[in-house]
C-alpha positions in Angstrom: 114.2 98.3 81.4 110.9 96.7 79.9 111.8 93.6 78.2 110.9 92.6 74.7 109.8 89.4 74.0 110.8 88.9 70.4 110.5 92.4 69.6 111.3 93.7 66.0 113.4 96.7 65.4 110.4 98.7 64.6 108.8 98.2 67.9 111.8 99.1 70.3 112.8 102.3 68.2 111.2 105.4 70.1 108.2 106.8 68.8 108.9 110.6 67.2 112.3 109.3 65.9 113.0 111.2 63.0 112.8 109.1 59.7 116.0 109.5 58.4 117.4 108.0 61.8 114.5 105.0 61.6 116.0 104.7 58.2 119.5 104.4 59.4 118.7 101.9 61.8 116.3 99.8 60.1 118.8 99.3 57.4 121.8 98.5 59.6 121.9 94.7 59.6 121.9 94.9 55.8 124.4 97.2 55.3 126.6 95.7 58.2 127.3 93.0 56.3 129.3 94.6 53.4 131.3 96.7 56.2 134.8 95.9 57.8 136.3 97.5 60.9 140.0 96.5 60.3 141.6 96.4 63.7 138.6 97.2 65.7 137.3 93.3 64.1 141.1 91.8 64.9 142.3 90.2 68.1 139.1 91.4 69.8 138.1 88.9 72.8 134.0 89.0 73.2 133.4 87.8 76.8 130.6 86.6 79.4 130.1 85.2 82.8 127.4 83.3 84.4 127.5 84.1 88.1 125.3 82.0 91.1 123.6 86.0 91.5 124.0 89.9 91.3 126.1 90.6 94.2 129.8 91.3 94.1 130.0 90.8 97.8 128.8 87.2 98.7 128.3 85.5 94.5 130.5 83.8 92.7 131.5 82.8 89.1 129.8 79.6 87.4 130.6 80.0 84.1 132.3 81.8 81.6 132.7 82.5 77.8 135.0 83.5 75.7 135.6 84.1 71.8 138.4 85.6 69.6 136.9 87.5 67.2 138.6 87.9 63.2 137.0 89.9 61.1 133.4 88.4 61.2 134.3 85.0 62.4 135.1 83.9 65.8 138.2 82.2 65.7 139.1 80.3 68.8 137.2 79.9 71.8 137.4 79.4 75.4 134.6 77.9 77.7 134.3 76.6 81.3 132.0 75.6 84.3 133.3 77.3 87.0 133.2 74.8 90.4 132.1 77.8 93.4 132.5 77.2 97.2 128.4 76.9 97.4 125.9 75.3 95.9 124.1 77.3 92.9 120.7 78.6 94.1 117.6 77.3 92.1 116.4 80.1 90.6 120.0 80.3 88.9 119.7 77.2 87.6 116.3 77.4 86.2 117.0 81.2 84.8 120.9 79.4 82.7 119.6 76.1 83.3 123.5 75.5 85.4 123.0 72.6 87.9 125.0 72.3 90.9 126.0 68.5 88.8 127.3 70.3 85.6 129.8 72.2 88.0 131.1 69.4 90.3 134.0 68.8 88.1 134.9 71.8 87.1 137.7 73.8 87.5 138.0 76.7 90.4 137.5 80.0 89.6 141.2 80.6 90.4 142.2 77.9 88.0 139.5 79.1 85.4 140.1 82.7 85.1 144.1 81.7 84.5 142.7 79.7 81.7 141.1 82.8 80.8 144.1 85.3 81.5 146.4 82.8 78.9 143.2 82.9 76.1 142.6 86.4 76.3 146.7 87.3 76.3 145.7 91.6 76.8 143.5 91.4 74.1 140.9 94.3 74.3 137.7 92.6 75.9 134.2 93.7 74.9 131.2 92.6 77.8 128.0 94.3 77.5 127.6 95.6 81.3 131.3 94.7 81.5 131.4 96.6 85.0 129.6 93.1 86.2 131.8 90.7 84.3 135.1 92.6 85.0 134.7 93.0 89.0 133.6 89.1 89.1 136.8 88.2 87.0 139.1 90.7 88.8 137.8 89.8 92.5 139.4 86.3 91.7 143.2 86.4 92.3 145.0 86.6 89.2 142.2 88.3 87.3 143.4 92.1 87.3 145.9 90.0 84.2 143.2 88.5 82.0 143.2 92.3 80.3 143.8 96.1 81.0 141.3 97.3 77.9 137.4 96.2 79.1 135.1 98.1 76.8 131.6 98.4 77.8 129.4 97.6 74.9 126.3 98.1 76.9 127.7 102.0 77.0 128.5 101.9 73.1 125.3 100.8 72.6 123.5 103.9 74.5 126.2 106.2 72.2 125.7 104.7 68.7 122.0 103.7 69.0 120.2 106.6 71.4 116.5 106.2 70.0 116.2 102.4 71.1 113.7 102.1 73.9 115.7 99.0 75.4 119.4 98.1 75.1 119.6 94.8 76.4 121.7 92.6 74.8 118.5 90.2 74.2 116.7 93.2 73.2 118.9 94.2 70.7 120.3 90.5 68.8 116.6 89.9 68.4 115.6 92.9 66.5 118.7 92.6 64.4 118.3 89.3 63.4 121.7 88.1 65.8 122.1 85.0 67.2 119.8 84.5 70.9 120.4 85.4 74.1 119.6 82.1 76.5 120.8 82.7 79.7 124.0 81.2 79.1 127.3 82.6 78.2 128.4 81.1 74.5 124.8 82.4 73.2 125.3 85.5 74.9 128.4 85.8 73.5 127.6 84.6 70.5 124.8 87.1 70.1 127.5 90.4 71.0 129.8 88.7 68.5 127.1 89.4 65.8 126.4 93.0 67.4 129.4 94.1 67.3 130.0 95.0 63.4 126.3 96.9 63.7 127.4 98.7 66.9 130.4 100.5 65.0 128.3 101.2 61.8 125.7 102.7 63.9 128.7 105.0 65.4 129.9 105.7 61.7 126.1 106.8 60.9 126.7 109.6 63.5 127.2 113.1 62.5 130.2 114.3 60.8 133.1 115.1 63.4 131.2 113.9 66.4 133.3 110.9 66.8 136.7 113.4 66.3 135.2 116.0 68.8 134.4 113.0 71.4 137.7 111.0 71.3 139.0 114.6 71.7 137.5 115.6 74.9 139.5 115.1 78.5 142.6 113.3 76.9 144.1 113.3 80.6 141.5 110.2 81.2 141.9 106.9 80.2 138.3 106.1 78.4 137.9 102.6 76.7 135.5 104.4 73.7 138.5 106.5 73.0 140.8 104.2 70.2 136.9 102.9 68.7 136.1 106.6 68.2 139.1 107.8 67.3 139.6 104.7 64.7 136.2 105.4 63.4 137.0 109.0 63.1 139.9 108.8 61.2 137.9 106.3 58.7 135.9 109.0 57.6 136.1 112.1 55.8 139.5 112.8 55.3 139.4 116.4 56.7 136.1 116.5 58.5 134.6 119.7 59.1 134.4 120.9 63.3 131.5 119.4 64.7 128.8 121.9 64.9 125.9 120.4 67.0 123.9 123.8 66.5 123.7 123.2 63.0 122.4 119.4 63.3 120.3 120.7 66.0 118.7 123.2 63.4 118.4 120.5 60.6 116.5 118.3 63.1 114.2 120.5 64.8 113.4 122.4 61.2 110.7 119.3 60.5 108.7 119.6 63.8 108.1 123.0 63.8 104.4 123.6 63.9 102.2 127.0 64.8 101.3 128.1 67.9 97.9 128.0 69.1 96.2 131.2 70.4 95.8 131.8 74.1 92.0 131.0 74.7 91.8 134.3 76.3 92.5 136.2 73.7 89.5 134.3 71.5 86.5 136.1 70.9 84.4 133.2 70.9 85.0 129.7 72.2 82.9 126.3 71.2 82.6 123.6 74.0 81.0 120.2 73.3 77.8 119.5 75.1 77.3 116.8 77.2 74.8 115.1 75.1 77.3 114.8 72.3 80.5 114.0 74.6 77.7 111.1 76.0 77.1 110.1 72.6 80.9 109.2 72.0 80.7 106.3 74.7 77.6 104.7 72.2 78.5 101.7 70.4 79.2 103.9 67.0 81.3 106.6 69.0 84.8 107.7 68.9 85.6 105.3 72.3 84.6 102.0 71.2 86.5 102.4 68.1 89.6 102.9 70.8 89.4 99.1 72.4 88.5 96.2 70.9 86.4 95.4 73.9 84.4 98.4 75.1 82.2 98.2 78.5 80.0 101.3 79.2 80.3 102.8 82.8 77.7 105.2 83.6 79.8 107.3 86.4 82.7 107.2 83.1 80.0 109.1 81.1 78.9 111.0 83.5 82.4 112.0 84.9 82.9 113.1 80.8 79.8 115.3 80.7 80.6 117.1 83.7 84.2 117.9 82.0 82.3 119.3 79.3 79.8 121.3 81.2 83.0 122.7 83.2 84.5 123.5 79.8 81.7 125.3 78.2 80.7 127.2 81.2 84.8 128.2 82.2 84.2 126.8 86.1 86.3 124.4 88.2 85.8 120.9 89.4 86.6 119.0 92.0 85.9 115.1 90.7 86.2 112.2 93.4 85.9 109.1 91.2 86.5 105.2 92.5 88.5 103.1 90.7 87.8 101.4 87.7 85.3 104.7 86.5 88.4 105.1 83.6 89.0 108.8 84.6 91.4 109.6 82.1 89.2 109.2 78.9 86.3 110.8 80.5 88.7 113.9 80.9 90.4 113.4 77.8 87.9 113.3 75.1 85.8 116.2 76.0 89.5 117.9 76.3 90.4 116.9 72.8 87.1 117.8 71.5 87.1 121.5 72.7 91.0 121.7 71.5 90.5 120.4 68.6 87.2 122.5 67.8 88.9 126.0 69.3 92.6 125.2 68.1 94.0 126.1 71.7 95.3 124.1 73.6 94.5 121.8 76.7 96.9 120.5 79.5 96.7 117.2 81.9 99.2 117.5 84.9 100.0 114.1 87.0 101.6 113.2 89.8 103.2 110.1 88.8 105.6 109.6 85.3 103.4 105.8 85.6 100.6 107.6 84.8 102.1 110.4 82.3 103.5 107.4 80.4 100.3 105.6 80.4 98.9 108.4 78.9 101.7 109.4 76.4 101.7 105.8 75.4 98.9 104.3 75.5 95.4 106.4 75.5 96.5 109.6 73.7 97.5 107.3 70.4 94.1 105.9 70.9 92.5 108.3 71.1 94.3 110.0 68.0 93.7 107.1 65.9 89.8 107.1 66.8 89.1 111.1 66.5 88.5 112.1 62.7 91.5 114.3 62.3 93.4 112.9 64.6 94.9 114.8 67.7 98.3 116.3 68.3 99.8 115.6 71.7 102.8 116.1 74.0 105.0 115.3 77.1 106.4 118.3 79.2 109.0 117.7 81.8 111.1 119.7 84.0 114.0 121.1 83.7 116.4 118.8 85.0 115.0 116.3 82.5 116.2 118.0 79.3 119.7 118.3 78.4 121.2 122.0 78.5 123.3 122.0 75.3 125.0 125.2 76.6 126.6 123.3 79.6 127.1 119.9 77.7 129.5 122.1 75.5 131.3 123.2 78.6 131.5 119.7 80.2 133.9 119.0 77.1 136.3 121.9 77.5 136.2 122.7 81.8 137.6 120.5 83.9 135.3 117.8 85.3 133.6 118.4 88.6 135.0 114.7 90.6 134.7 116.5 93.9 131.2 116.8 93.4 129.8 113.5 93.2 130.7 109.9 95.9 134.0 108.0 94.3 132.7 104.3 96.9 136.1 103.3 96.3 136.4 103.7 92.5 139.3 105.9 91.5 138.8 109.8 89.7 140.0 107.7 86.7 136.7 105.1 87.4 134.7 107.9 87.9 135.4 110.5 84.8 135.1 107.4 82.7 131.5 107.7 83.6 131.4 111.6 82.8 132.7 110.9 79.4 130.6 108.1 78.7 127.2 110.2 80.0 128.6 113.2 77.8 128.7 110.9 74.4 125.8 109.5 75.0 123.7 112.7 75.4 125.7 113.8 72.3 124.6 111.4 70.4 120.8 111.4 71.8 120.4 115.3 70.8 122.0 114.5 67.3 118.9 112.4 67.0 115.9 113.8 69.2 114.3 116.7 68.7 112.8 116.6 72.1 114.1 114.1 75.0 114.0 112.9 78.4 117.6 112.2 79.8 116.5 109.6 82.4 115.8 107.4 79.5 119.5 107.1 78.6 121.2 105.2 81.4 123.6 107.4 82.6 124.9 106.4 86.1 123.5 109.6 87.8 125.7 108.7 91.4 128.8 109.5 89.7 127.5 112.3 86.8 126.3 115.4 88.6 123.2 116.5 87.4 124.4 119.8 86.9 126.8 118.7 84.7 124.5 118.2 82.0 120.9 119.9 83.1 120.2 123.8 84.8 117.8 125.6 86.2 114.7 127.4 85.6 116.8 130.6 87.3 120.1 129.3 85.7 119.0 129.6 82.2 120.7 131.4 80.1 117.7 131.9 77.3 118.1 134.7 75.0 122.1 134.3 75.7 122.1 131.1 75.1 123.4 129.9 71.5 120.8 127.1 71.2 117.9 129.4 72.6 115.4 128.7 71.7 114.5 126.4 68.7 117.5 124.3 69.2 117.3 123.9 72.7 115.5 120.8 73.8 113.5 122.3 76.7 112.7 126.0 75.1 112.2 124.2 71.8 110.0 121.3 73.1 107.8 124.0 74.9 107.7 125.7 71.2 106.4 122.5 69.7 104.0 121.4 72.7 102.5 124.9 72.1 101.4 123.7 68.7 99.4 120.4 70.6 96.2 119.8 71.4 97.2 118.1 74.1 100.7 118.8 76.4 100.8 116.6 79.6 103.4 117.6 82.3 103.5 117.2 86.2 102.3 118.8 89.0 105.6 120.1 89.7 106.3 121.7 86.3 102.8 122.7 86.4 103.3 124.5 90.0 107.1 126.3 88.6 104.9 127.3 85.6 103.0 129.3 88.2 106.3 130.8 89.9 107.6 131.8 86.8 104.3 133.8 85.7 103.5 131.4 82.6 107.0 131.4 80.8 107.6 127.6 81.2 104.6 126.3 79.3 102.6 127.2 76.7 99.6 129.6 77.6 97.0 126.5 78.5 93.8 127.7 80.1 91.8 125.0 80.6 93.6 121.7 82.8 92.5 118.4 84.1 94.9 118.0 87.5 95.2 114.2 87.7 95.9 112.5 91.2 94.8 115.8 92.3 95.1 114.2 96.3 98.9 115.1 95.9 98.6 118.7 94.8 98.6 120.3 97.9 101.8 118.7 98.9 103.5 119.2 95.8 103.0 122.5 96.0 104.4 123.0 99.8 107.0 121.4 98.2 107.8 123.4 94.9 106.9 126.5 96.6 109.4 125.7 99.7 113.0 127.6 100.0 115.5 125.0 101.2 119.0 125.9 102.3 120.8 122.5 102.4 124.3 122.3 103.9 125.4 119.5 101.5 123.7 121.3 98.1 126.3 124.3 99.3 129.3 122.6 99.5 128.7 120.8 96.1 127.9 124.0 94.6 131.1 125.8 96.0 133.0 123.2 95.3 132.0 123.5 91.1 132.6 127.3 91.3 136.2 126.4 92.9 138.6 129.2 93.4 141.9 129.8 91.6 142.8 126.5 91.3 139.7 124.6 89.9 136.4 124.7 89.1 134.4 127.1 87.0 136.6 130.3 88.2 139.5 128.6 87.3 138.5 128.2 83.8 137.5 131.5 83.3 141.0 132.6 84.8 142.7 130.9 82.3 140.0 132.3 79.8 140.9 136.3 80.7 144.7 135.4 80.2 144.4 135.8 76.8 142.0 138.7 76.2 142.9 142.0 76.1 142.8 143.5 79.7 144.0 140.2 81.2 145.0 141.9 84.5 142.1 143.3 85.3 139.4 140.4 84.5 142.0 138.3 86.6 142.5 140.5 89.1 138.6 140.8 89.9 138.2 136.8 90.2 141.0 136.4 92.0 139.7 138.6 94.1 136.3 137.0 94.2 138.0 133.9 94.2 139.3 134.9 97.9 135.7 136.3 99.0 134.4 132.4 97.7 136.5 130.5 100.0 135.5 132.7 103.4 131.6 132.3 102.3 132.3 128.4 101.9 133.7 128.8 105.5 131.2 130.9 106.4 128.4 128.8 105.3 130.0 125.9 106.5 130.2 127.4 110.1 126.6 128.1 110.0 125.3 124.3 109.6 127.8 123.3 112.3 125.3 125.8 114.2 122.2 124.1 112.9 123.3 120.1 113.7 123.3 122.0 117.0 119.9 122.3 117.1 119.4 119.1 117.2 119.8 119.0 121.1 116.6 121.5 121.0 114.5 119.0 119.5 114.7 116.6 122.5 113.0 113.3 121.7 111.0 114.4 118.3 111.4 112.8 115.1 112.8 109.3 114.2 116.1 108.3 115.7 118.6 109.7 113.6 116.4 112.1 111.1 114.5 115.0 113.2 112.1 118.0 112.1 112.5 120.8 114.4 109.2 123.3 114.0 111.3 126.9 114.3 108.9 128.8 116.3 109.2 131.4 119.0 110.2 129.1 121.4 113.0 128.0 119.3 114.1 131.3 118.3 114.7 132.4 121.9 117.3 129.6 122.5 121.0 130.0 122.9 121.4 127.6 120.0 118.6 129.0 117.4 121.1 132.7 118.4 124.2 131.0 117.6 122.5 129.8 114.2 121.2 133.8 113.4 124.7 134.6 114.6 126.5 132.3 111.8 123.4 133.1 109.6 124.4 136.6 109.4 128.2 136.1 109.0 127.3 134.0 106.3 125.0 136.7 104.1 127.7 139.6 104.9 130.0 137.4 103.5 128.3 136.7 100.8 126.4 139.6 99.8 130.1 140.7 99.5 130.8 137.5 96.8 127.4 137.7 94.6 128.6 141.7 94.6 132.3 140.8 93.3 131.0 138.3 91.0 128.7 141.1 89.3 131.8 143.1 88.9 133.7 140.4 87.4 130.9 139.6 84.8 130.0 143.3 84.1 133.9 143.8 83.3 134.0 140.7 81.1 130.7 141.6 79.5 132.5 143.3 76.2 135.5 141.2 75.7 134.2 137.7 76.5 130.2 138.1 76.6 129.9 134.2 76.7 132.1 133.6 79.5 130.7 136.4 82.0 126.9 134.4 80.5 129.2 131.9 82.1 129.9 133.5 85.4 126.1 134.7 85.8 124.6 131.4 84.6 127.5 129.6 87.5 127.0 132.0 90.2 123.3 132.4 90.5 123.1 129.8 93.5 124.6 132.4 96.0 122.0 134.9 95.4 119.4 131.6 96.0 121.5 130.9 99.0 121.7 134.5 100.4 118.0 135.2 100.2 116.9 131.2 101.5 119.9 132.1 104.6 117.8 135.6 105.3 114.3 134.7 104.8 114.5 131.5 107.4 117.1 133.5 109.9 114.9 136.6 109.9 111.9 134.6 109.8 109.5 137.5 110.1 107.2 136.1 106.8 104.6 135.1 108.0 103.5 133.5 104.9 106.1 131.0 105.6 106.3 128.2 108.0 109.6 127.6 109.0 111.9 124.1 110.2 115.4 122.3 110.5 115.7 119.0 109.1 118.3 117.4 111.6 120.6 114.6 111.8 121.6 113.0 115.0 124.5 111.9 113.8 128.0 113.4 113.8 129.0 112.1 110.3 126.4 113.5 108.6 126.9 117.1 109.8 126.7 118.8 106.4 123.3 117.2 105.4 120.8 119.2 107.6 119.0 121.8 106.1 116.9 124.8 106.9 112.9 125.2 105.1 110.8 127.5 104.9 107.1 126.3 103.9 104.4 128.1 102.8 101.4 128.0 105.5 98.7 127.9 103.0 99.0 127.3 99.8 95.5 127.1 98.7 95.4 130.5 99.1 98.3 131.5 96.7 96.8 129.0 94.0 93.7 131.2 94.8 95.2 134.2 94.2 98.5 133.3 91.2 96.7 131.0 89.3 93.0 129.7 89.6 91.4 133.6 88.2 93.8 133.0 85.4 92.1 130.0 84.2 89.4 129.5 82.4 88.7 126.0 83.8 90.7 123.0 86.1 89.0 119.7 86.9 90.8 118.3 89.8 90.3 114.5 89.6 90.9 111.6 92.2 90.0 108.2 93.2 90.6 109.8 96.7 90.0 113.4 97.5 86.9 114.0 99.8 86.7 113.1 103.5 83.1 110.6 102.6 81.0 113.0 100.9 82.8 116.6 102.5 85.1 118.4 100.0 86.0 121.0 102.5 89.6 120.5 103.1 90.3 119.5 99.6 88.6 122.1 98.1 90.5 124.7 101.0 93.5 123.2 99.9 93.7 124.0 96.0 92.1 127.4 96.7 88.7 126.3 95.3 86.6 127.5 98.5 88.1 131.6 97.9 86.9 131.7 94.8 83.5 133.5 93.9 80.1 131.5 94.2 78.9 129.7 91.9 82.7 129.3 90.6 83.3 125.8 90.8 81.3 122.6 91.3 82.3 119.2 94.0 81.3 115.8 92.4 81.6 112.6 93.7 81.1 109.3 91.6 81.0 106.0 92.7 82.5 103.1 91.4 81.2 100.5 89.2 84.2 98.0 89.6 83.5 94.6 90.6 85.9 94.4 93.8 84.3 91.3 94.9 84.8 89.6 91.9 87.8 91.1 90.5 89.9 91.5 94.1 91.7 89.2 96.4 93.4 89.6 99.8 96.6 88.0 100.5 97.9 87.7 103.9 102.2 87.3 103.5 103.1 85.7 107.2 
């Protein structure tokens, strides 16, 4: 998390926050004060510890704070060094300013955390991170009785106050005007002491019945938020309506609706800039020295921008190499924005890196809009599994949660839902206030929350049967509102789907800068891959389930109560049955596959192996025990994926949603049944096809089976590059000294027609000697 170095609010609420939420926030402080929380304010124990470092294994307590909190005063307090077996390292002392002298004297932590255990008497305890604070207290003996309530305020904080680009505890008293955060345990718990009260307003400001339908969800877990939501709940409306997020959805996306721009091919006439005038821009009275204060001139820069516009005005392809230092992405950017702008189409910049696409988002697109007369519309495209699915957040409230698919490390299913619940708030409360949004900016401890939980697939997707399709839907509706942009930037990998799919993930761009271009190639192998992984399988059977758990249960229980009951549960029982002999079944067949490993020999590292599946592999005994299983496995379930369309085509009329369900759940097999065939069968040539092994016995389900596409220059030759107008691939590092050859082989530049595209190589005009060092570490 970027720290904020006396940050005000304004600066650390995300940009494209809608202003009634930057209202809300701003005003919090203010309004906080007038506000009580009855018993949430009462008996309340606000705690920190000061430990000699971050590990639970081999650190130990030096400090710790606590404060009784009543009302908005802190009534009693309790405070004590801690004396630790060690001595306190020195970076620990400089970062709390502890020495190993203030500790001599003090208490051991067994003596201390009694001291604690009689102050705090059960009280509920609020810790921001208080996972940390609680296992150092609890791994002394005696600590489990200090309390049994531990609420995470670090976790409330993600829930009532999503749009904040940092939730540090520092972060956060600063820009609210709270006492500081020093390093040392009374500030810090001074400074939570005075978040508190603005923590549960900011929860109240949520949207009628949210609170109500979260403190509803999974009552069989014990969840700290629970009483706080349920006590702020029933301190609002007196009978609240159902919480509808489609309907705040709607209200929130309404404002950033904007209109599509044409496709450029469907445009009788389009205007490029010329070079001279993109030149021009780089004078002292152009558009970029009104973007930096300090502005230095690089002639490859300029030159680099003029041959963007010459690509753009006569629709061919480039292949820039430029050196460090040349400032690439303005030289690609403003001839883009110009010939956007000037068309009203728009232009797309694919990266390899998020550094870079947040570089961009953040930094030289607003500079760029603030310089351009007009101003310039831009925005950020991710995948899917960046985006909530709304569809399957719903569902995480009412199915039962998936704890066999994720690693417990010792914590209990109890430990472990906790984390569900908490990730399913949060993302709640982020789409109740986003119109678009990025769920890896939101904390959610992704080693206990499946993915899938929250996120699908480009071949999941329900679309037009979805409820929130499209405008509502994050994804669908942030591709809506990126198609109104000058500017979108995505990655190469949503860029490369975008290709699989035939265009329906992005807007219609046909003009793109492909930045990093040096990692194209490999992204592509990689996109365009089909992987059969033994441990994706298992996960994925193990959310279907069977008549027990898992996604067929629920719809069992579903069918009981339509009309026709005995057949709908009939037909998934039945399925249900076919399920557990394909788990089998596919289970068998990567028993067969870790058996490869003995074909491999000596290859690959000394656990991980890649075995190249070739003819010589193919006649082994063990590659015909794999096609054996192989083919046991896609009778088996062929036979499933057929049972399962039964099953959905018979609920179709009576429950349309739940056989969307059942489609939208299912759809893996099929993925698995044709990724088993291809790579068994292997007669594609197309495809290049490999094992990734393990050595090891325990980690039996992880190898997989690929198949890679041999050339992928040639597909982007064929799929893609004819349906552009123009792509300037751009790299500090793409030719071999001055030969494009392989590069340009590998994109699919050299099959195009002559004349079609155009290698340049600029030099760089950084001063290495002067502005580089080499350090040698022994």
């Amino acid at each position: 998390m970027t720290q904020h170095d006396g940050a005000t609010l304004e600066e650390i609420i995300l940009p494209g926050t809608p202003e009634d939420v930057r209202q809300r926030y701003l005003s919090l402080a203010e309004r906080a004060r007038g506000r009580g929380f009855g018993p949430l304010e009462e008996d309340i124990v606000v705690l920190d510890t000061e430990t000699t470092g971050l590990s639970f294994k081999d650190c130990e307590l030096i400090e710790i704070s606590a404060a009784r909190l009543s009302g908005r005063e802190i009534v009693s307090r309790y405070e004590t060094f801690v004396h630790p077996t060690g001595p306190i390292p020195e970076e620990i002392s400089k970062l709390t300013g502890i020495t190993n002298r203030d500790v001599t004297d003090a208490p051991s932590a067994r003596d201390a955390v009694a001291g604690l255990a009689e102050f705090v008497a059960g009280s509920p305890v609020l810790a921001h991170n208080a996972t940390f604070d609680r296992t150092f207290i609890e791994a002394v003996p005696g600590g489990a009785e200090v309390s049994d309530t531990w609420i995470d305020t670090l976790s409330l904080s993600r829930i009532a106050l999503p749009r904040l680009s940092t939730h540090r505890l520092a972060d956060m008293a600063e820009a609210f005007g709270c006492a500081g955060v020093t390093h040392r345990a009374g500030d810090d718990v001074d400074a939570l002491s005075g978040m508190w009260r603005i923590l549960l307003l900011a929860l109240s400001d949520l949207p009628d019945g949210l609170l109500a339908h979260l403190a509803a969800m999974h009552e069989e877990v014990v969840w700290p938020m629970r009483p706080v939501l349920s006590y702020l709940a029933s301190e609002g409306d007196v009978s609240p309506r159902p919480f509808s997020l489609k309907e705040v959805r709607a209200a929130l996306v309404r404002e950033a609706r904007g209109e599509s721009r044409p496709d450029a091919t469907e445009l009788d006439r389009l205007v490029a800039p010329g070079p001279d005038e993109v030149a021009a821009e780089f004078g002292p009275a152009g558009v970029v020295s009104h973007m930096y204060e300090h502005m230095e001139r690089r002639p490859e820069q300029v030159a680099m921008a003029r041959e963007v516009a010459t690509a753009l005005a006569t629709s061919t392809h480039r292949a820039i190499e430029a050196g460090t230092g040349v400032g690439k992405s303005i030289a690609y950017l403003l001839p883009e924005a110009l010939f956007a702008k000037r068309n009203n189409v728009t232009v797309g910049v694919a990266t390899k890196t998020n550094a870079l696409t947040d570089q961009l988002v953040s930094h030289e697109l607003p500079a760029l809009a603030a310089a351009l007369p007009g101003g310039l519309s831009y925005a950020s495209l991710k995948g899917y599994d960046h985006y909530p699915c709304l569809h399957r957040l719903d569902r995480a409230v009412r199915e039962d949660l998936p704890l066999p698919a994720v690693p417990h490390d010792g914590r209990s299913d109890n430990a472990v839902a906790c984390d569900m619940l908490t990730a399913i708030a949060v993302t709640y409360a982020y789409s109740c206030q986003s119109p678009d949004g990025d769920l890896d900016a939101l904390g959610i401890r992704w080693r206990y929350v499946p993915r899938p939980m929250l996120t699908t697939t480009p071949g999941e997707c329900l679309r037009g049967r979805c409820p929130y399709f499209p405008n509502e839907c994050p994804l669908h509706g942030a591709r809506r509102r990126a198609a109104a942009a000058d500017v979108v930037v995505t990655n190469h990998s949503l860029l490369l789907r975008n290709v699989t799919a035939e265009g329906k993930i992005l807007p219609p761009i046909r003009n793109w800068v492909v930045d990093e271009a040096h990692g194209f190639e490999a992204e592509a192998r990689r996109q365009w891959a089909v992987e059969v992984s033994g441990e994706e399988a298992r996960a994925a059977f193990e959310l279907l389930g069977g008549t027990g758990s898992g996604v067929i249960h629920n719809l069992m229980v579903q069918a009981m109560a339509l009309e026709g009951s005995t057949l709908f549960v009939g037909l998934l029982a039945k399925a249900a049955a076919t399920l557990a002999r394909a788990s089998v079944s596919v289970a068998d067949l990567f028993i067969a596959v870790h058996g490869l490993a003995g074909v491999a020999r000596g290859d690959g590292g000394y656990d991980a192996v890649t075995l190249w599946i070739g003819e010589e592999v193919r006649g082994t005994q063990e590659w015909r025990e794999v096609a054996d299983a192989g083919q046991r496995a896609a009778d088996v379930l062929c036979e499933a994926v057929k049972q399962l369309a039964e099953a959905s085509e018979a609920l179709g009329e009576e429950a349309p949603a739940a056989a969307a369900d059942l489609g939208e759940s299912t759809r893996f097999l099929r993925d698995l049944l044709s990724g088993i065939t291809l790579i068994c069968e292997g007669t594609d040539e197309s495809y290049v096809y490999s094992a990734q092994l393990s050595r090891s016995k325990r980690r039996i389900a992880s190898e997989r089976l690929v198949a890679e596409k041999l050339d992928v220059g040639a597909d982007l030759a064929s799929r893609w590059l004819p349906e552009m107008q123009s792509v300037v691939f751009t790299s500090a590092t793409i030719a071999v000294g001055d030969d494009f050859s392989h590069f340009d082989h590998a994109v699919g530049l050299d099959l195009l027609g002559e004349g079609s595209h155009r290698d340049v190589r600029l030099d760089s005009s950084f001063d290495f000697d002067g502005h580089m060092s080499v350090v040698l570490a022994r």
